[in-house]
MILODREN-923538 format. One record per residue: x, y, z of N, C-alpha, C in turn; residue in three letters; residue number from 0. Coordinates in Angstrom, 2 decimals. Layout:
# MILODREN-923538
[[X Y Z] [X Y Z] [X Y Z] "ALA" NUM]
...
# end
This chain:
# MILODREN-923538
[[59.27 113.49 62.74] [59.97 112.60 63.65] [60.08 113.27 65.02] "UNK" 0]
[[60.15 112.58 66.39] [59.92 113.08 67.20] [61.45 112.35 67.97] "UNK" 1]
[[61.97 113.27 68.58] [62.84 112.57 69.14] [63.25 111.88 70.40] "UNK" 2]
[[63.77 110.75 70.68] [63.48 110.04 71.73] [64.21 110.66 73.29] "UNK" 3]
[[64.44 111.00 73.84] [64.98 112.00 75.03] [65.89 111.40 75.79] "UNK" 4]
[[65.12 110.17 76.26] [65.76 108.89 77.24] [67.00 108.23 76.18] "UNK" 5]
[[67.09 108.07 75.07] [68.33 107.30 74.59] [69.12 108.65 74.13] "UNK" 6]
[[71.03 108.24 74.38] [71.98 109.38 74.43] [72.23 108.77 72.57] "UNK" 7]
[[72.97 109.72 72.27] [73.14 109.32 71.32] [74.30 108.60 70.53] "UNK" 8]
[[74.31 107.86 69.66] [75.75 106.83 69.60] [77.32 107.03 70.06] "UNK" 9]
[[77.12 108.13 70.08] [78.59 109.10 70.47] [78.74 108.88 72.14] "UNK" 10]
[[77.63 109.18 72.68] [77.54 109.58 73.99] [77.56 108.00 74.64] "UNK" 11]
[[76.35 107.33 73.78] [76.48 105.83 73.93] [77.99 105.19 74.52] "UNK" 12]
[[78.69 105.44 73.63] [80.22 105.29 73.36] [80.84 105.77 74.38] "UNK" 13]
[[80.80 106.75 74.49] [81.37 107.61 75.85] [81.11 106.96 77.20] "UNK" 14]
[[79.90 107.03 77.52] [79.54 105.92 78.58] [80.09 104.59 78.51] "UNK" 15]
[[80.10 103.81 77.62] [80.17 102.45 77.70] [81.85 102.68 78.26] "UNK" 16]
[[82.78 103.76 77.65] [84.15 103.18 77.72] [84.25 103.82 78.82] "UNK" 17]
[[83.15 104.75 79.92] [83.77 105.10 81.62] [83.34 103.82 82.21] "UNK" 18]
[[82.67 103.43 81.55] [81.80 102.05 82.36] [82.95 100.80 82.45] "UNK" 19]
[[83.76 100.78 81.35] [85.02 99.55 81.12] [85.58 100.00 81.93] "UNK" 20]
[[86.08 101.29 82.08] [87.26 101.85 82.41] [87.48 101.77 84.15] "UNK" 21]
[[85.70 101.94 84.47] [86.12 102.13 86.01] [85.70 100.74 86.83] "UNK" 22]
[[85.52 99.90 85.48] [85.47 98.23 86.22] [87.04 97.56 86.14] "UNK" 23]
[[87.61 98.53 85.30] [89.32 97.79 85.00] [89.95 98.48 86.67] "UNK" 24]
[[89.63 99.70 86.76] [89.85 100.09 88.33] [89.49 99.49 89.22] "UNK" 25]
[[88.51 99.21 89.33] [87.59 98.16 90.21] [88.54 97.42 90.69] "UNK" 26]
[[88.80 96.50 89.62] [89.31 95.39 89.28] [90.82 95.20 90.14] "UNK" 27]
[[90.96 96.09 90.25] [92.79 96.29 90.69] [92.53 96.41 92.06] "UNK" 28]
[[91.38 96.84 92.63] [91.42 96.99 93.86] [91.82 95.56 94.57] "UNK" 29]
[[92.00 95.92 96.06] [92.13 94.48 96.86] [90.86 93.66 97.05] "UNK" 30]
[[90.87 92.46 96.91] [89.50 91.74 97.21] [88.57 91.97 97.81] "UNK" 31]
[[89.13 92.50 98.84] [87.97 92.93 100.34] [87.49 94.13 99.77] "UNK" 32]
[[87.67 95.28 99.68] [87.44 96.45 98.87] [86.43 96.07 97.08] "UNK" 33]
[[87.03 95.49 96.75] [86.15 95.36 95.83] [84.90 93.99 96.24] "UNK" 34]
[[84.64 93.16 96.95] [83.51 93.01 97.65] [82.70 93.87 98.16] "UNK" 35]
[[83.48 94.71 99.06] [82.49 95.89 100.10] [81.52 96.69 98.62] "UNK" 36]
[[82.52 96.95 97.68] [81.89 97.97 96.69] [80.67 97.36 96.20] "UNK" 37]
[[80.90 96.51 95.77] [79.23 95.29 95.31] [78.50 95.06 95.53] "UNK" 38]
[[78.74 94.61 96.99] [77.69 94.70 97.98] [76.74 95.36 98.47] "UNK" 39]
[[77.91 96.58 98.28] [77.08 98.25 98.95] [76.37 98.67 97.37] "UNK" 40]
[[77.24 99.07 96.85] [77.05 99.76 95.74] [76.01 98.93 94.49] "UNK" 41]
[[76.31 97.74 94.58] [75.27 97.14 93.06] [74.19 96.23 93.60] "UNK" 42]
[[74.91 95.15 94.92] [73.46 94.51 95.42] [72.51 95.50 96.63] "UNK" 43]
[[73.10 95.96 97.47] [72.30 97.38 98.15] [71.87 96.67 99.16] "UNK" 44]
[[73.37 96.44 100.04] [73.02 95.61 101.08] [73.80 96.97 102.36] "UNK" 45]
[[73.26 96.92 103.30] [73.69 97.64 104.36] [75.27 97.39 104.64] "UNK" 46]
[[75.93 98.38 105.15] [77.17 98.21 105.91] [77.00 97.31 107.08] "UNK" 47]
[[75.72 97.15 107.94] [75.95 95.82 108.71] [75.98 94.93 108.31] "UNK" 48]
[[74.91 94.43 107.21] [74.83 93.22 106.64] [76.04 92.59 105.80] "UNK" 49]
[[77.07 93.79 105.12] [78.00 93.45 105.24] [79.21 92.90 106.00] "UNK" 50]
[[78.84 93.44 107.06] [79.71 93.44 108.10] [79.72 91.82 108.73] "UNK" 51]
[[78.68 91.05 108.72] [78.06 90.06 108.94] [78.17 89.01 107.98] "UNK" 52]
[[78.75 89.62 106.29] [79.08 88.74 105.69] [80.57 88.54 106.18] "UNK" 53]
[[80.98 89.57 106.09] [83.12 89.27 106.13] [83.26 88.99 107.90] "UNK" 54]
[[82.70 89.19 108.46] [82.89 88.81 109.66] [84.06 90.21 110.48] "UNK" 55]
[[83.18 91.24 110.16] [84.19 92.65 110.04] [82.67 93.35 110.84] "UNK" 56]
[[83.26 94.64 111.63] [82.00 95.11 112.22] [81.79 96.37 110.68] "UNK" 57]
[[80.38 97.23 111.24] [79.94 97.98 110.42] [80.97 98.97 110.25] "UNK" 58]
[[81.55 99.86 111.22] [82.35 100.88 111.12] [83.75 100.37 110.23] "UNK" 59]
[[84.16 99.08 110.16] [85.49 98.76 109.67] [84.84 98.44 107.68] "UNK" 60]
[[83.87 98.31 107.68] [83.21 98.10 106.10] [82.89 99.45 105.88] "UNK" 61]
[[82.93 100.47 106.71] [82.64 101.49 106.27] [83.90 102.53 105.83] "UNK" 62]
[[85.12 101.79 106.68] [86.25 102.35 106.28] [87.08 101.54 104.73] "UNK" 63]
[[86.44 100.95 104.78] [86.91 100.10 103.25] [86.39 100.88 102.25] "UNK" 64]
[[84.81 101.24 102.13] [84.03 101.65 101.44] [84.69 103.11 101.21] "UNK" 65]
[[84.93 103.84 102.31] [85.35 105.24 101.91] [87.07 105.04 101.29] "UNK" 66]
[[87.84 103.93 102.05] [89.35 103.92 101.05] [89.11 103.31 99.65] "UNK" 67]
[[88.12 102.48 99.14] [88.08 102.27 97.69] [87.67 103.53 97.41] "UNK" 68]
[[86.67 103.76 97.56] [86.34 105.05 96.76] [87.22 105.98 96.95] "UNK" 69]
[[88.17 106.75 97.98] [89.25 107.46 97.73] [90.07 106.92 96.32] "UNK" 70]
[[90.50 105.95 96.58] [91.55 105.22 95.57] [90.96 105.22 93.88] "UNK" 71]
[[89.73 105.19 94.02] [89.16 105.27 92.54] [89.22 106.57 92.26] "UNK" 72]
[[88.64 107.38 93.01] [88.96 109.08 92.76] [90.05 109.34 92.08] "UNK" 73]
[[91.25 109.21 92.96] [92.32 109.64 92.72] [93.27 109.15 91.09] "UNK" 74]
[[92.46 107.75 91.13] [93.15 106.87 89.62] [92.56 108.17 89.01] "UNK" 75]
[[91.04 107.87 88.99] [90.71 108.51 88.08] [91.06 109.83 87.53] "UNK" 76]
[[91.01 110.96 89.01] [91.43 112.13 88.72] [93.05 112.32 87.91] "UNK" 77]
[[94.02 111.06 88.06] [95.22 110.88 87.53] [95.17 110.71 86.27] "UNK" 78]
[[94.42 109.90 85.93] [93.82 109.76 84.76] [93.46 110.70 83.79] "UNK" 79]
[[92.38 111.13 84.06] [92.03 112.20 83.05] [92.87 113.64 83.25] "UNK" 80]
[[93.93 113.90 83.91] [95.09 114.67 83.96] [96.10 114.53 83.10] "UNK" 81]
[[95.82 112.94 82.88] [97.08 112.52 81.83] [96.55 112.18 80.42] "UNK" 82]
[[95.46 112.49 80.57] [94.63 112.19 79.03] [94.19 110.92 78.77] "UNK" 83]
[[94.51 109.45 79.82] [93.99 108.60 79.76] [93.25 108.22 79.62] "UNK" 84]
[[91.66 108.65 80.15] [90.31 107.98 79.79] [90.10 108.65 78.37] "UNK" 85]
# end
């Protein structure tokens, strides 16, 4: 048997799937605008102008959203796994 490299294994599977819940339940809590910017940027892979052009917000002000969600997820998180949560 040869083993497959690319798939983790059910454990790890597991492990992933529940940071993957965990940091969409964070997501989730964010404010609307913030969790738009994140989507946009982060999953459809659209520029900070083109964002900027959707919300009717310039580039530099989507760029300050982008860096306060992601502060704010950091910090859950780092709270988080301090407290044994994830």
């Amino acid at each position: 048997m040869v083993e497959d490299k690319r798939n983790l294994d059910p454990r790890s599977q597991l492990i992933a799937n529940q940071a993957t819940e965990h940091l969409a339940a964070l997501i989730e809590k964010l404010p609307s605008n913030e969790q738009l910017v994140l989507t946009l940027y982060h999953y459809e892979d659209l520029t900070l102008l083109e964002i900027g052009a959707v919300l009717g917000l310039t580039e530099g002000r989507i760029s300050q959203l982008n860096t306060k969600a992601l502060m704010i997820l950091r910090r859950r998180i780092e709270r988080n796994s301090r407290s044994g949560a994830i």
